[in-house]
N, C-alpha and C positions, 0 to 999 in steps of 0.2 A: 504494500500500500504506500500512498505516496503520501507525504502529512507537510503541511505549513504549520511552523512556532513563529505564535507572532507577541513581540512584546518585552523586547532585551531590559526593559528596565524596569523589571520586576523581580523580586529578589528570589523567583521562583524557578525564573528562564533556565537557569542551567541545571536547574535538579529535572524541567520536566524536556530540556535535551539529554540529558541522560538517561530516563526513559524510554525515550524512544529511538535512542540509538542500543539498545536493550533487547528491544522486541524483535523478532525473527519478523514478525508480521508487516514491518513498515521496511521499504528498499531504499525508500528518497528521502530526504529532509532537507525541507528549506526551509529558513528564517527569511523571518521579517522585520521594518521596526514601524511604528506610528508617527515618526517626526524624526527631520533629517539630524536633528540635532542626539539622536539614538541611535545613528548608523554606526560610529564606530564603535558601538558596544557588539554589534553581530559579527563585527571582523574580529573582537575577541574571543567571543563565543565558538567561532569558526576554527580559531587556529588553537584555542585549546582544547577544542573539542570536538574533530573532524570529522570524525567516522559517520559515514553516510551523510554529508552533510554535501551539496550537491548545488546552491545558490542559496544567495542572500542578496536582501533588496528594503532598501529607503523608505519604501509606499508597499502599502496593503493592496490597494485598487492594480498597482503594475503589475504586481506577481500573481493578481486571480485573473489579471486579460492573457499573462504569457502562461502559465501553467493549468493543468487542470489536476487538481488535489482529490484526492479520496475521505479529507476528512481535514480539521484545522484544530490546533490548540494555542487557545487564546490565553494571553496571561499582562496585557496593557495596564497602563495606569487606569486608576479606579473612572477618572472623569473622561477616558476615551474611550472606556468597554461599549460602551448603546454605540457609537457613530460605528466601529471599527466592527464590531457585533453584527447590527445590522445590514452590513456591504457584506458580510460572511456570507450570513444566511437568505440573504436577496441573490447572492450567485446561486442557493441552492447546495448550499456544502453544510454537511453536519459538525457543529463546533462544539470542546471539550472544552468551557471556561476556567479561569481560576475564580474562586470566590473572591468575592461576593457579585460580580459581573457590572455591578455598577455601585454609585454613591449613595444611591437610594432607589426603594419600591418601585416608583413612577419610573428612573432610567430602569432598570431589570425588567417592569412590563414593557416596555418595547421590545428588546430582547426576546421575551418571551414570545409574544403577539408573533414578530417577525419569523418566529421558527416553526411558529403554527400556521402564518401563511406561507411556507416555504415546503411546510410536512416533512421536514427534512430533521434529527435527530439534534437534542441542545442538551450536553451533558455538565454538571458542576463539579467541582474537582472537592466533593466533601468523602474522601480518600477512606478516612476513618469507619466509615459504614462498613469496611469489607477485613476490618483486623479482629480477630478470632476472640479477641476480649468480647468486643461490641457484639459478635455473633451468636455468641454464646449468654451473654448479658441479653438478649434480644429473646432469644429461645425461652430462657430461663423466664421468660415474663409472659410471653405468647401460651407457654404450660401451665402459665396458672400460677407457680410455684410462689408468685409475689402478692397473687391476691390484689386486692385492690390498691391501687398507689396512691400514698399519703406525701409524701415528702421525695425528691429531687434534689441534690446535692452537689455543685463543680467548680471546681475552681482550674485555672490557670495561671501562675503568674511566669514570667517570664524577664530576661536581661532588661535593664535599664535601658533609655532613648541612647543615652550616654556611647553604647555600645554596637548601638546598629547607627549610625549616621543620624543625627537629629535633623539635619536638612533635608534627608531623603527624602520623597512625595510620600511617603507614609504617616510622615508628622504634620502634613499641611491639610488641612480641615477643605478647601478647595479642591484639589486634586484628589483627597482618599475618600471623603466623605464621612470619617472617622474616626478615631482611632483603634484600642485594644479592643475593643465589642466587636468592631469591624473586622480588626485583622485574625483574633484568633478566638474571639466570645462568638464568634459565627460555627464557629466545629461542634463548641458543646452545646448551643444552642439547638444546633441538627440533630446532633447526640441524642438532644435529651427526646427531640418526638422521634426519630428511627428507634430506639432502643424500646419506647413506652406505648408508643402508637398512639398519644394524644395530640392534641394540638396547644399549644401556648396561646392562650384566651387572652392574655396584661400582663403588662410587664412593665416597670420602671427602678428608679433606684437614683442612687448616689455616684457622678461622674466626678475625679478631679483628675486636674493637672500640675503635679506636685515634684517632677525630676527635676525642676529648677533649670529644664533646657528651654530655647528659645522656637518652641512648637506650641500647635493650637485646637494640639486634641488630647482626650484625654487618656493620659496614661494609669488611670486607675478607677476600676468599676467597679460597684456592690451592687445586684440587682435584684431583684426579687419577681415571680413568675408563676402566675396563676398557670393549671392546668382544666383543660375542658373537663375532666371528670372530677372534679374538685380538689386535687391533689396540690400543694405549691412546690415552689423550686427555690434556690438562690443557686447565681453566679457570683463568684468574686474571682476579678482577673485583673493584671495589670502588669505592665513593663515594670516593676520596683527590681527585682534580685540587681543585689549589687556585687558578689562574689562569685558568679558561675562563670568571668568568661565573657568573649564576646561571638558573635557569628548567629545567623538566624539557623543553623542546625548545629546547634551546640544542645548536647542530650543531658548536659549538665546545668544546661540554663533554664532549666523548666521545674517547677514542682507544680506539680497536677492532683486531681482528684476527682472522681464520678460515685457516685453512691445513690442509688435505685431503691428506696424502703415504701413496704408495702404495707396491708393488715395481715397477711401469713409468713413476710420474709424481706429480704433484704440480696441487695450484688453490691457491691463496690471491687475500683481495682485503684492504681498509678499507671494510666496511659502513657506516662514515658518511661515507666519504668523497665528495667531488662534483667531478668525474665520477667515477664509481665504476670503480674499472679491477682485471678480475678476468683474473691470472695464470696461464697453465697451461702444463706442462713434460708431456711423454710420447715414452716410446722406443717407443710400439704404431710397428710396420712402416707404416700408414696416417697417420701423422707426419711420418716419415723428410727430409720435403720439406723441412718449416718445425716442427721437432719443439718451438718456443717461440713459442705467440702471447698476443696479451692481445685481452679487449671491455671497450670503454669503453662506459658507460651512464651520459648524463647525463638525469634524467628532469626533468621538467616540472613547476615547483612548485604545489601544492594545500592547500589548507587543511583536506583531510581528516587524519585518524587516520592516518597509516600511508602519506600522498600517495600517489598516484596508484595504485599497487597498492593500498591502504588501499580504492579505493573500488572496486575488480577485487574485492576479497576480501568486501564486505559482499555486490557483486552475486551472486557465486559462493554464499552464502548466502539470499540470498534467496530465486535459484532453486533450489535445495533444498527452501526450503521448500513449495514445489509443485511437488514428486516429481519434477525437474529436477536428478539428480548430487550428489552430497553435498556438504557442509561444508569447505571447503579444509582445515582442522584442524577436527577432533572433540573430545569431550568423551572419546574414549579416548585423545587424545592429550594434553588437557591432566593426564588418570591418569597415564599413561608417566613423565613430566614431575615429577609432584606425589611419582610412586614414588621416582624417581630422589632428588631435595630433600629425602625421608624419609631414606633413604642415605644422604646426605653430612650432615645433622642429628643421626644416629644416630653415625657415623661421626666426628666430629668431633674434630681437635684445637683447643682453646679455650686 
């Protein structure tokens, strides 16, 4: 298959070219950028990263008149996903976005809308839905084993601004649309209705911006989160760790946490953790024996986006794209999502 990565100035571009230079599935790879002033990011991208790597090009629009792609993955800045999106999916080519695909709700339903009038395949890179914790944490709820859900529990925090570039478009409230909610409160967000199969009814909470860097989003969130079946949740995330290290895949720079409690039971795990060891408590009668076990999952490290499910989740994609099962996440999921983030930005205590 032949694929366009478009979007070098995205701190994702080479984790998800290393993906796809991965797959047996894909033969061609071209890059792209959205503004000439990001070209010479794809001649780095290029020469440290060649393999199958076959052109690269300034403009979006040039390289869909000169080529014909079997599928695209987008990963632009947050304020050019709808423009850059929608000339995707108007040629008719099925696109694998990065989250959140735009700044807000209103950009992401175009997006959306556009892919519906295209009939053509809109997948979200919420990666996390296909790692064996979450699979199993899913199962385990789908069984019954949790009984009815009372409470929701996640947090995130992650390196200081300090450490990932505070100038970068990730910290400018115009360009991202957000911040920590945006950049990484959108996973467990997802998390929390894939794993529950509710929906998030309200949400708001408490945003600050307290790194004492010179940005205009916030790097720290408390939020709080009604669920449709009357269950609540909190989020607490934010850029604060100030000792892990710098680099957006630093495994050290994250402490995580998810926890699922029911009226018959309970899952929690550390999604970054390695081995990953996902906890579950249930008084269901089919328990009784051994009513507390854990799975350990140590997976097998890869140089893809997202490791080893990373490259489960483009293939799950691809086949889609020739009328093979859908999109592990959709572009109505990363709406759900983008709705919610509206909520808690409307909502907000500043």
């Amino acid at each position: 298959m032949k694929a366009l990565l478009v979007g070098p100035e995205n701190p994702h571009f080479i984790g998800h070219l290393r993906t796809l230079q991965c797959l047996d599935e894909v033969s061609e790879i071209h890059l792209a950028a959205c503004d000439d002033g990001d070209a010479p990011l794809l001649e780095e991208a290029r020469l440290a990263h060649p393999a199958k790597v076959m052109s690269t090009g300034a403009d979006v629009a040039t390289m869909l008149q000169h080529h014909k792609f079997d599928f695209v993955v987008g990963c632009p800045r947050n304020d050019r996903c709808a423009s850059v999106y929608e000339r995707v999916l108007g040629a008719g080519i099925p696109l694998l976005a990065e989250k959140p695909i735009g700044r807000n709700a209103a950009e992401v339903v175009r997006v959306v809308e556009q892919a519906h009038r295209a009939a053509v395949p809109l997948g979200v890179f919420y990666v996390n839905r296909l790692h064996p914790a979450v699979q199993a944490a899913r199962n385990f709820v789908r069984d019954g084993l949790l009984g009815e859900l009372m409470a929701v529990e996640l947090r995130w925090y992650t390196t200081q601004p300090k450490f990932r570039d505070p100038k970068h478009w990730l910290f400018n409230r115009a360009q991202s649309g957000g911040g920590i909610v945006q950049w990484l409160g959108c996973h467990l967000i997802d998390l929390a209705h894939h794993v529950t199969g509710e929906e998030i009814t309200n949400a708001a909470g408490a945003l600050a911006t307290r790194s004492g860097e010179a940005i205009d989003v916030e790097d720290a969130a408390a939020i709080i989160m009604k669920f449709s079946g009357g269950a609540v949740g909190s989020l607490d995330c934010g850029f604060v760790l100030a000792q892990s290290g710098a680099g957006y895949y630093n495994r050290a720079g994250n402490d995580t946490h998810v926890a699922f409690i029911g009226t018959q039971g309970r899952v929690w795990w550390t999604p970054t953790e390695s081995p990953c060891v996902v906890h579950f408590e249930s008084t269901q009668a089919s328990w009784a024996h051994t009513p507390r076990r854990e799975l350990q999952f140590e997976l097998p490290e890869s140089p893809a986006y997202g490791g080893v499910h990373g490259l489960a989740f483009v293939q799950a994609f691809m086949r889609a794209t020739q009328g093979a099962g859908a999109p592990v996440a959709t572009g109505e999921d990363a709406l759900r999502v983008a709705r919610i983030t509206d909520l808690i930005y409307a909502n907000a205590i500043t």
